[in-house]
Backbone as a chain_set.jsonl record, in Angstrom:
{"seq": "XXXXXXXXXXXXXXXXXXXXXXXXXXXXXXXXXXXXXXXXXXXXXXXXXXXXXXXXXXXXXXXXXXXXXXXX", "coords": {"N": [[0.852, -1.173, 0.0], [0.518, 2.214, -0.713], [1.165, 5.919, 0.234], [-1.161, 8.329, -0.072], [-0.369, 10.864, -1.285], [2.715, 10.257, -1.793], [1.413, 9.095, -4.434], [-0.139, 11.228, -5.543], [2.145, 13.155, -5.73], [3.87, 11.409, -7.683], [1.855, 11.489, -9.704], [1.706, 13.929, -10.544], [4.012, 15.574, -10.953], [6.868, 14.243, -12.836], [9.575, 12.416, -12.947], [11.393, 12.653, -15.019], [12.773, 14.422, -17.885], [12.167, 16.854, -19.91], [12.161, 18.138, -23.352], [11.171, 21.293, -24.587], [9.595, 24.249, -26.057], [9.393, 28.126, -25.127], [6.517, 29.455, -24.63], [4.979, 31.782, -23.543], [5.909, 33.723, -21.223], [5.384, 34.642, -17.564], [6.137, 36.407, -15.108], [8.098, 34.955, -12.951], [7.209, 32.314, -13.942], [6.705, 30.26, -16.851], [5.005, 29.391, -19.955], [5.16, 26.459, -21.489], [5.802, 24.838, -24.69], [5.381, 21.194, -25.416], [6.282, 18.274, -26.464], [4.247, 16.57, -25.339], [2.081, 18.179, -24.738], [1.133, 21.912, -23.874], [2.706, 23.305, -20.943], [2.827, 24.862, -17.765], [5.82, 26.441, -15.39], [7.831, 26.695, -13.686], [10.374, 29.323, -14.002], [14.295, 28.594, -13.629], [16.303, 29.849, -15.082], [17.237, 32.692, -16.717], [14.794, 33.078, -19.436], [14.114, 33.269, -23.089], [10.766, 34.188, -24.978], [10.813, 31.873, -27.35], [13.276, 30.215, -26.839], [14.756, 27.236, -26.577], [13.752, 24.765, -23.566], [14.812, 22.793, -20.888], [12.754, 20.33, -18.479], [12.353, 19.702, -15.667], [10.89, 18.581, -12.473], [9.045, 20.179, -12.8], [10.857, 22.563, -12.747], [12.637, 25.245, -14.797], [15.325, 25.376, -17.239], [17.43, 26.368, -19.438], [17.992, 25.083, -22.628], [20.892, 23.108, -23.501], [23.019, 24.581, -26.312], [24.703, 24.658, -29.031], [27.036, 26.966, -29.651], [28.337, 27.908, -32.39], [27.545, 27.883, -35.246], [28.637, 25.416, -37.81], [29.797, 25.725, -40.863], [28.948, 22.412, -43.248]], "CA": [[0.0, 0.0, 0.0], [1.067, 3.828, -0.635], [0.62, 6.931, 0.557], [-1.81, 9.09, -1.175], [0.283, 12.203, -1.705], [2.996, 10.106, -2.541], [0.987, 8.974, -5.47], [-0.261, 12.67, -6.258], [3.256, 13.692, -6.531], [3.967, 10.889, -9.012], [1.539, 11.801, -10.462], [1.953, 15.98, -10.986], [5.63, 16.134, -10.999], [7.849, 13.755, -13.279], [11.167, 12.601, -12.727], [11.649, 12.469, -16.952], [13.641, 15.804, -18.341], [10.971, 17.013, -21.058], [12.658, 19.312, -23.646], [10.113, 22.061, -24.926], [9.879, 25.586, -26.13], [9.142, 29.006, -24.654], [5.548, 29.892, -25.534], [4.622, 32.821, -22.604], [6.603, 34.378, -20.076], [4.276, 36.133, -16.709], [7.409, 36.677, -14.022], [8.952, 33.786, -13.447], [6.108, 31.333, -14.541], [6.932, 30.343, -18.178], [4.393, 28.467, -20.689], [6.412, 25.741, -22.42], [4.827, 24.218, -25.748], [6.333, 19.852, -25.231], [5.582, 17.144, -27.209], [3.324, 15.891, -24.636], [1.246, 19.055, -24.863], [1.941, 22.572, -22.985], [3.326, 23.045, -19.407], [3.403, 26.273, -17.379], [6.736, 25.574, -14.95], [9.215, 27.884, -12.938], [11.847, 29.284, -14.752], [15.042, 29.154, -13.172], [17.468, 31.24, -15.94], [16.578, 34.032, -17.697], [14.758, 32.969, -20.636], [13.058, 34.456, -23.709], [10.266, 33.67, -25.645], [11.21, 30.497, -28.212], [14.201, 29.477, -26.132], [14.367, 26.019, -25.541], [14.149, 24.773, -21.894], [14.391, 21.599, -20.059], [11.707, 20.4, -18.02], [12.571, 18.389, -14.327], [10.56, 18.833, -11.024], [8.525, 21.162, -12.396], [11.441, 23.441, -13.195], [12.626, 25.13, -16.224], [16.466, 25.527, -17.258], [17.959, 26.918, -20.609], [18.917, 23.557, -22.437], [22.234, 23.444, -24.03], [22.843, 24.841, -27.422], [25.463, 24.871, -29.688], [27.518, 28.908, -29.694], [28.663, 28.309, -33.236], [27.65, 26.444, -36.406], [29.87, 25.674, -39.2], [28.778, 25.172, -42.904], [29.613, 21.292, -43.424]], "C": [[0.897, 1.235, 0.0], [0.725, 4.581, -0.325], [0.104, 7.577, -0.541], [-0.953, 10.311, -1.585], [1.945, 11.631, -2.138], [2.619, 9.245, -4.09], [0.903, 10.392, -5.958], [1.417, 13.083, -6.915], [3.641, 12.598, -7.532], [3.443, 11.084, -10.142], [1.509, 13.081, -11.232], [3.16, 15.971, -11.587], [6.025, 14.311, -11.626], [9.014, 13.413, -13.236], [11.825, 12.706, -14.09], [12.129, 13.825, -17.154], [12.589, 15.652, -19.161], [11.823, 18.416, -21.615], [11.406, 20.177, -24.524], [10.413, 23.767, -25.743], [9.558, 26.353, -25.441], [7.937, 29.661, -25.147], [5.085, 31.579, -24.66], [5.447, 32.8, -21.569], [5.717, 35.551, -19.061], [5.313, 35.546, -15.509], [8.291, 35.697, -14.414], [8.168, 32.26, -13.898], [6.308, 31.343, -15.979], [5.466, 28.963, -18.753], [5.333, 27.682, -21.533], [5.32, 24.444, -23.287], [6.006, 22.479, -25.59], [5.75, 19.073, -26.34], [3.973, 16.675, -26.51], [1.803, 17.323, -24.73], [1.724, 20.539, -24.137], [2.087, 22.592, -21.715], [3.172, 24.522, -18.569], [4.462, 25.562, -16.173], [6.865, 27.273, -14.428], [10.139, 28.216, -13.663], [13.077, 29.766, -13.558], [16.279, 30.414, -13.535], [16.323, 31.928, -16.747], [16.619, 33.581, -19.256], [13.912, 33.743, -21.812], [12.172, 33.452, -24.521], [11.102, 32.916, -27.51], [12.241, 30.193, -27.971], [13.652, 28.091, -26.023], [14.923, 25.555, -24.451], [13.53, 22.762, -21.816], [14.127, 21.853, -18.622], [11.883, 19.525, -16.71], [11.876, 19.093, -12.926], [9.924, 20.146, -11.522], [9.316, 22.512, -12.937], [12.149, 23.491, -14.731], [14.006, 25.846, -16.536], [16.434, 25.673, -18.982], [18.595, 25.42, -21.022], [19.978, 24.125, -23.355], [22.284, 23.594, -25.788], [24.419, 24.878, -27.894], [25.766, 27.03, -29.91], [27.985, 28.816, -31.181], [27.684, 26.853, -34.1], [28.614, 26.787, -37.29], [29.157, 24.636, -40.038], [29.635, 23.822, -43.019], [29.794, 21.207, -44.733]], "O": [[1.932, 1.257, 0.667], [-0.502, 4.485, -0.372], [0.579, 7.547, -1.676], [-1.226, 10.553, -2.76], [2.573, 12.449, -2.81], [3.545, 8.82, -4.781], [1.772, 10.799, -6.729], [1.771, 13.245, -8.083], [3.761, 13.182, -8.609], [3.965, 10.998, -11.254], [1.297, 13.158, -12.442], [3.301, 16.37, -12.742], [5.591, 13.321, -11.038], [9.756, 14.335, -13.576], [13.043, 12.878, -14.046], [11.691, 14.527, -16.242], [12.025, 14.563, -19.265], [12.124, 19.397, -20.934], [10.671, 19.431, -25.172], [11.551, 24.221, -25.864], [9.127, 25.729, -24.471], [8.11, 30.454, -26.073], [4.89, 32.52, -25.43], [5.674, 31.725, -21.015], [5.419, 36.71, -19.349], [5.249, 34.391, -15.089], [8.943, 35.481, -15.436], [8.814, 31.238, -14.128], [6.105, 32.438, -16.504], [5.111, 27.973, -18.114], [6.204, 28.228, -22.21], [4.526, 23.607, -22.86], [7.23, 22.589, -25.65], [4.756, 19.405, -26.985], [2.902, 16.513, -27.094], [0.617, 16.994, -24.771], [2.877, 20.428, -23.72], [1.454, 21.682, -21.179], [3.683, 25.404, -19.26], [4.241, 24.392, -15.862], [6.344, 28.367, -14.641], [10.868, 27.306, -14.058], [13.03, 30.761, -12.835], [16.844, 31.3, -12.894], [15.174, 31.764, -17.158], [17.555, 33.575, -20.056], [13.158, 34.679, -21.545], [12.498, 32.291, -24.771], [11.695, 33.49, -28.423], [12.696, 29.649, -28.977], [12.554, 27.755, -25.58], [16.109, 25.691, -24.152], [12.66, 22.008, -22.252], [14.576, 22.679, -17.827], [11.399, 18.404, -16.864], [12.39, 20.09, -12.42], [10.132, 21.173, -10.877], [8.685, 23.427, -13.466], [12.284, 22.586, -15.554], [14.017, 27.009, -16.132], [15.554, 25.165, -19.677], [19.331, 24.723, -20.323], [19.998, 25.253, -23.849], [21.653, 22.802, -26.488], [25.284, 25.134, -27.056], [24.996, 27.951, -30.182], [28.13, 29.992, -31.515], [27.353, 25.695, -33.842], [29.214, 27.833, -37.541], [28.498, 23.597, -40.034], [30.859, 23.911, -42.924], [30.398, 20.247, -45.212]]}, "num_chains": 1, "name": "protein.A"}
């Protein structure tokens, strides 16, 4: 048998990284468009609309990007 609230949190919160975009920004509450559908989350860095952010606990981090391309 389990506790009910730890079910709820299994069920709300994810332990899965979810990478997404930046659809709305209201403070630090960001809308993030996912595969799975959209999210509103916490942002922890300063992001802008169509950044993409990964998605853990709820929170929302700048994911890693490439600083240069080069023409192959």
């Amino acid at each position: 048998m389990s506790f009910a609230i730890a079910d709820l949190k299994r069920l709300l919160v994810s332990d899965d990284t979810v990478v997404g975009a930046v659809m709305r920004i209201e403070g630090t509450r960001i809308s993030v468009a996912t595969p799975a559908g959209a999210m509103t989350v916490q942002a922890i860095d300063t992001v802008a609309i169509g950044d993409r952010v990964l998605i853990r606990n709820g929170q929302a981090r700048r994911a890693p990007s490439a600083r240069q391309s080069y023409p192959v």
